[in-house]
DRENPA-3360 file (N, C-alpha, C; in nm, 2 decimals, always signed):
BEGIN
1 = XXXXXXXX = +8.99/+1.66/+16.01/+8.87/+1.60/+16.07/+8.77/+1.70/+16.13 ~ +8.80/+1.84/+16.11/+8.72/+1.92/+16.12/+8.72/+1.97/+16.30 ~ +8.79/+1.87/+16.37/+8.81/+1.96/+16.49/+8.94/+2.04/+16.56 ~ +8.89/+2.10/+16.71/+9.05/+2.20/+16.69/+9.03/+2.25/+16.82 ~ +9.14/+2.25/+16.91/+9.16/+2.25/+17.06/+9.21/+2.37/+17.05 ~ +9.16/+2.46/+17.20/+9.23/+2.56/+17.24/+9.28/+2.56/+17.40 ~ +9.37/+2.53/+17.44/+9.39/+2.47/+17.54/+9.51/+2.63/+17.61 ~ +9.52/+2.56/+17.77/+9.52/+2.68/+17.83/+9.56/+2.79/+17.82;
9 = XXXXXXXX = +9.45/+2.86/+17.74/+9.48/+2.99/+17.72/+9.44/+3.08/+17.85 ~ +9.51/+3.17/+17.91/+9.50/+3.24/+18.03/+9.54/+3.43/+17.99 ~ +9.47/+3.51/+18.00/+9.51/+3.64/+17.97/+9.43/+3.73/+18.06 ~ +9.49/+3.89/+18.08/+9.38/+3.93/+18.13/+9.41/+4.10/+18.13 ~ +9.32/+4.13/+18.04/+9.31/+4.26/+17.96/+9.23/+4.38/+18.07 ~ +9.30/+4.47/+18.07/+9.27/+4.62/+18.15/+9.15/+4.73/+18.05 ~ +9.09/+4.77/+18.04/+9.08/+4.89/+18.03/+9.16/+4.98/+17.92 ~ +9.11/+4.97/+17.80/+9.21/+5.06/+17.73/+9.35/+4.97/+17.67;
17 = XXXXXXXX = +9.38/+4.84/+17.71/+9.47/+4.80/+17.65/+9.44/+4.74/+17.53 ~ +9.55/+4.70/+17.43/+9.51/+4.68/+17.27/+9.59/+4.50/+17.26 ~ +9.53/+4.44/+17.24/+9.56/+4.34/+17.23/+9.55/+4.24/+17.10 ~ +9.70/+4.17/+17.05/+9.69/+4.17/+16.93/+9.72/+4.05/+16.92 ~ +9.67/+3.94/+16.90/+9.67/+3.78/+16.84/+9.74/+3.77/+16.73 ~ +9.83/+3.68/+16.72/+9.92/+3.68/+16.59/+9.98/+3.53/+16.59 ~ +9.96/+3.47/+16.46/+10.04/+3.34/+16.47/+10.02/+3.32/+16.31 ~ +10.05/+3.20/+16.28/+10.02/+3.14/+16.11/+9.90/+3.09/+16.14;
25 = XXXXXXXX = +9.92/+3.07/+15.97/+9.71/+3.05/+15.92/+9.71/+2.91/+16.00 ~ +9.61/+2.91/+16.05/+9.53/+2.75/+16.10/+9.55/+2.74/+16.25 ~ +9.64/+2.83/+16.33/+9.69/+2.87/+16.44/+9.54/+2.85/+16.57 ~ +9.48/+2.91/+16.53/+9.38/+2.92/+16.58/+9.31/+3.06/+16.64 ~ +9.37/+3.15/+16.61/+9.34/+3.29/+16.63/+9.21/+3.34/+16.61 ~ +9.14/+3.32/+16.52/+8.99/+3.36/+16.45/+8.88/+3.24/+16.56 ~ +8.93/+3.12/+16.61/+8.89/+3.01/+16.70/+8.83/+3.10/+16.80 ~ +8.99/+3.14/+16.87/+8.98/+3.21/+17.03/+8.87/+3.31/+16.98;
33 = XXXXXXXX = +8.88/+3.40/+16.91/+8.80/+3.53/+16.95/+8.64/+3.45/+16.90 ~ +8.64/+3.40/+16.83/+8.51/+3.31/+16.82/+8.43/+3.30/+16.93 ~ +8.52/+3.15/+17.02/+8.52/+3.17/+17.13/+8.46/+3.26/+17.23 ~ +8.51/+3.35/+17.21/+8.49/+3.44/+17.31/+8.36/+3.52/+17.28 ~ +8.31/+3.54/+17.19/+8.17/+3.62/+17.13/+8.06/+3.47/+17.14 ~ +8.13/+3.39/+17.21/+8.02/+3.25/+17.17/+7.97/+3.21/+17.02 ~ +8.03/+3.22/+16.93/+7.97/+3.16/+16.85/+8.03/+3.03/+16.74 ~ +8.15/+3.00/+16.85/+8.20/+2.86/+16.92/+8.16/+2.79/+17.06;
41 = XXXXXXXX = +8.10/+2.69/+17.08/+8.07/+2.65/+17.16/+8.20/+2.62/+17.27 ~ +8.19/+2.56/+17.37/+8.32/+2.60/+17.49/+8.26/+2.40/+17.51 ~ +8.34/+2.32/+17.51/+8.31/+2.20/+17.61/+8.37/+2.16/+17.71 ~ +8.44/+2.25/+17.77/+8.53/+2.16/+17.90/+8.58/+2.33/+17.90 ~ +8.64/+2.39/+18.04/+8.67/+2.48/+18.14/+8.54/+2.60/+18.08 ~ +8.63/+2.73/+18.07/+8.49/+2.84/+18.07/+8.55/+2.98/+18.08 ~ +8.46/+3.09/+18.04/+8.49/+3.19/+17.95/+8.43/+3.31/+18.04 ~ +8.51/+3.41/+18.10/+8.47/+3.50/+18.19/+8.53/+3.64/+18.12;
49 = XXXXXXXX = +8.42/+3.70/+18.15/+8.43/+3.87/+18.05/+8.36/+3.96/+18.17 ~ +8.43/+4.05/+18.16/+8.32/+4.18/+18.20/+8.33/+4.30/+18.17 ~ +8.25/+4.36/+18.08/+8.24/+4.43/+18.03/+8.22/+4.46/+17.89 ~ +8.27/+4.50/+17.80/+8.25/+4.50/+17.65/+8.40/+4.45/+17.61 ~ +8.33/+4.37/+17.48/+8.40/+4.35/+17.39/+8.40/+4.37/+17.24 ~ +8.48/+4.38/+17.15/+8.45/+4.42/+17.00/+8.52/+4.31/+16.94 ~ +8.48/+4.27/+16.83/+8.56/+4.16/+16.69/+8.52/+4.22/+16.58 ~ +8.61/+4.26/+16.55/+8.58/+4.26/+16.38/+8.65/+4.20/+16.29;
57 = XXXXXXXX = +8.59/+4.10/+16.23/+8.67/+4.03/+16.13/+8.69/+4.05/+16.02 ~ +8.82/+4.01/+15.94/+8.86/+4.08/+15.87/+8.80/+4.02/+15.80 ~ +8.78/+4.11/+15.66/+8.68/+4.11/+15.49/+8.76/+4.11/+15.40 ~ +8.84/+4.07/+15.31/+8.91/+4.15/+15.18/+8.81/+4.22/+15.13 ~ +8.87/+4.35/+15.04/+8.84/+4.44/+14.98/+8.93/+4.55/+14.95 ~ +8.85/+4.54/+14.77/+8.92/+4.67/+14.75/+8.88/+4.84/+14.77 ~ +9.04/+4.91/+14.76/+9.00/+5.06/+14.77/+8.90/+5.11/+14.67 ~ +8.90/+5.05/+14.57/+8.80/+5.13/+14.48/+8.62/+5.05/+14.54;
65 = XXX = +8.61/+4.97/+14.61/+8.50/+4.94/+14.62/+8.46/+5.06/+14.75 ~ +8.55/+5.11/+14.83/+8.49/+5.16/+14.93/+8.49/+5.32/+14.88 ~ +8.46/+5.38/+14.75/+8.48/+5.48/+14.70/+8.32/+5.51/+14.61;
% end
């Protein structure tokens, strides 16, 4: 039906720590970090950052294309 909950998710990252999301496909993992860059909307609780953040999503590709 096209929709998909992320429910209490609670974390809270330092400075320099590497933090790695990991579950099976449809899990929701690509959701959260979505999320988090806004470009998922939030409807109910809320999203507190300070400082910088990076996403880079993954692309396939081959070695010979980056040559």
């Amino acid at each position: 039906n096209g929709s998909f909950f992320l429910k209490n998710i609670v974390f809270d990252a330092q400075p320099g720590d590497l933090i790695c999301i990991i579950g099976p496909v449809g899990a929701g993992k690509s959701s959260l970090l979505q999320t988090l860059t806004g470009e998922i909307g939030i409807f109910d609780g809320k999203v507190r950052m300070h400082g910088s953040f990076c996403y880079v999503p993954q692309e396939s590709c081959k070695f010979y294309e980056l040559l």
